[in-house]
C-alpha positions in Angstrom: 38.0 42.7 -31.4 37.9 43.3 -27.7 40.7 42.7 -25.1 40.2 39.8 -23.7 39.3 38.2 -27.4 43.3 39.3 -28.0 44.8 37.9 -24.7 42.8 34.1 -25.4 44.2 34.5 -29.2 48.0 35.6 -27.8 47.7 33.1 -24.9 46.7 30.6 -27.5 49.7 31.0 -29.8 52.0 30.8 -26.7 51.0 27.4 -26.4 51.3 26.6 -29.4 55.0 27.8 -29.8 55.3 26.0 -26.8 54.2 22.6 -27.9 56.2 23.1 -30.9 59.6 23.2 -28.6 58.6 20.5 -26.9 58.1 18.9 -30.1 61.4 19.5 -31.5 63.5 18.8 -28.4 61.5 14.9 -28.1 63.0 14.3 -31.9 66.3 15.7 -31.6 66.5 13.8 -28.5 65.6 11.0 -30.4 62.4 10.3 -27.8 59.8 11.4 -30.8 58.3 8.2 -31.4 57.6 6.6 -28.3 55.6 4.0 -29.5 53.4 1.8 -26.8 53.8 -1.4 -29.3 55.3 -4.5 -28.8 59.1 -5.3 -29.0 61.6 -8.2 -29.1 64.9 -7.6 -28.1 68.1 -8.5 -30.3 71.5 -8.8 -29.9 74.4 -7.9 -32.2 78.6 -8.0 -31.5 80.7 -5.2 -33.0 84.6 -5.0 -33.0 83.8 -0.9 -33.2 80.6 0.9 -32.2 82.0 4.6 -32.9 79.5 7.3 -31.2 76.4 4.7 -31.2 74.5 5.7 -28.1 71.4 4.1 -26.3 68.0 5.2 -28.0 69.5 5.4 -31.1 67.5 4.3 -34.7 67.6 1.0 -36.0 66.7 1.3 -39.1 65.8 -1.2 -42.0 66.1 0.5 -45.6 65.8 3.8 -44.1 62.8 2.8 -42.1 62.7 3.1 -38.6 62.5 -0.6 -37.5 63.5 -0.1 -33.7 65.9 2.0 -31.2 68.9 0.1 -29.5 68.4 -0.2 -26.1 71.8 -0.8 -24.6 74.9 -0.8 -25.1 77.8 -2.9 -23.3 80.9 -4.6 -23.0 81.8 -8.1 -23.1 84.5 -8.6 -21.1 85.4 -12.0 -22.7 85.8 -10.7 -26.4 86.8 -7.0 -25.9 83.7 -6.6 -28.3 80.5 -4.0 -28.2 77.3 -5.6 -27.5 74.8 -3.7 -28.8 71.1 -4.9 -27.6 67.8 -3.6 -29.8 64.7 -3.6 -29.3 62.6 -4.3 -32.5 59.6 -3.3 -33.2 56.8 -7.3 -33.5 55.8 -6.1 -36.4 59.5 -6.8 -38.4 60.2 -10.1 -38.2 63.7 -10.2 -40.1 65.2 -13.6 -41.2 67.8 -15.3 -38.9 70.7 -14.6 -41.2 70.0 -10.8 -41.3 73.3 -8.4 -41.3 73.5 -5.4 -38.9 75.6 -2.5 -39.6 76.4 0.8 -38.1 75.7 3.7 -40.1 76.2 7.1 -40.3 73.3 9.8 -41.2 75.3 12.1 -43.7 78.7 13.0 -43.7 78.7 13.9 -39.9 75.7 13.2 -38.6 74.3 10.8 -36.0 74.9 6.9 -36.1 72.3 4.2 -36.0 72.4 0.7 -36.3 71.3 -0.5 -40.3 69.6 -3.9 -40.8 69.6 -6.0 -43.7 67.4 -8.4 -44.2 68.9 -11.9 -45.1 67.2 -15.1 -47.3 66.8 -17.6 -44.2 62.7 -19.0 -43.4 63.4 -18.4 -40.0 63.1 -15.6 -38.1 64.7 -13.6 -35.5 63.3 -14.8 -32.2 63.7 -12.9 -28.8 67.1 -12.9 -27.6 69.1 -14.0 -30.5 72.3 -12.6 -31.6 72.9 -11.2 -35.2 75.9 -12.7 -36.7 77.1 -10.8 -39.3 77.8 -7.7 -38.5 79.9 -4.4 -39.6 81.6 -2.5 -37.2 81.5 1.9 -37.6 83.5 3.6 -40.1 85.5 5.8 -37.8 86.3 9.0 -39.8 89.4 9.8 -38.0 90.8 6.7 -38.7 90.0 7.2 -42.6 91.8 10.6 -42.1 94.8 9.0 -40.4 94.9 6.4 -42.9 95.3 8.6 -45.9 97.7 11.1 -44.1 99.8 8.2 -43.3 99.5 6.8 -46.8 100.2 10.1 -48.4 103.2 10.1 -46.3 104.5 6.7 -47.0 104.1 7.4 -51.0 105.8 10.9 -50.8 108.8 9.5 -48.4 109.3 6.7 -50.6 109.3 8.4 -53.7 111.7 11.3 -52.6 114.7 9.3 -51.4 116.6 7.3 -53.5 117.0 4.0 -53.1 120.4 2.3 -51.6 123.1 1.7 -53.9 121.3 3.3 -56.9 123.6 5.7 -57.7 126.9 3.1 -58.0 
């Protein structure tokens, strides 16, 4: 093999390793799947959107249905308003559930549909009614601590006027 037969096949591998990285940093900035298909937008109201961000998944039993597309506050309700854009090819029933979900223990959230029994479907601009706010693990953590603390408080003092 002569030298300049090396330098294509090292050049070539370089770029390779270089696509690769720009591979890996489109997923994990959840921009992978750009896809040039049509949308309708969505709506859903949540009394607790935990660390949902813009672009995130939506998914629909584990499929990846659409990406949310904002994420706001409505100043009437105090509640998160979290706008989707779903991909024309799901059309979900009108009584559908959205929830947000967490991937793995500590991993990323995304917004989970379920798909409800209604004929009709979603149309563009509509507003999911039922929906689930995030499980906020610190909250869980509080909750138990505090509960753990109430049980052992209680349970250690005697109660007034016992001993008489």
């Amino acid at each position: 093999m002569g030298k300049k037969q090396i330098e294509i096949l090292v050049g070539a591998f370089v770029l390779l390793g270089m696509l690769g990285l720009v591979f890996l940093a489109l997923q994990a900035a959840n921009l992978g799947s750009i896809g040039g298909g049509a949308t309708y937008t969505v709506q859903a109201r949540f009394d607790n959107i935990g660390g949902l961000k813009p672009r995130a998944p939506v998914r629909s039993a584990g499929v990846l249905v659409g990406r949310v597309k904002r994420i706001s506050l409505d100043a009437q309700t105090f509640q998160g308003v979290v706008t989707m854009e779903i991909e024309r090819d799901f059309q979900f029933p009108k009584d559908s559930s959205a929830k947000i979900l967490t991937s793995g223990l500590l991993g990323d959230q995304y917004v989970g549909l379920e798909a409800g029994g209604d004929d009709a479907s979603l149309t563009p601009g509509d507003t999911i009614a039922q929906t689930q706010s995030a499980v906020v693990l610190e909250n869980l953590i509080g909750q138990f601590i505090t509960g753990r603390a109430e049980g052992a408080g209680g349970a250690a003092a005697p109660p007034a006027g016992a001993g008489k």
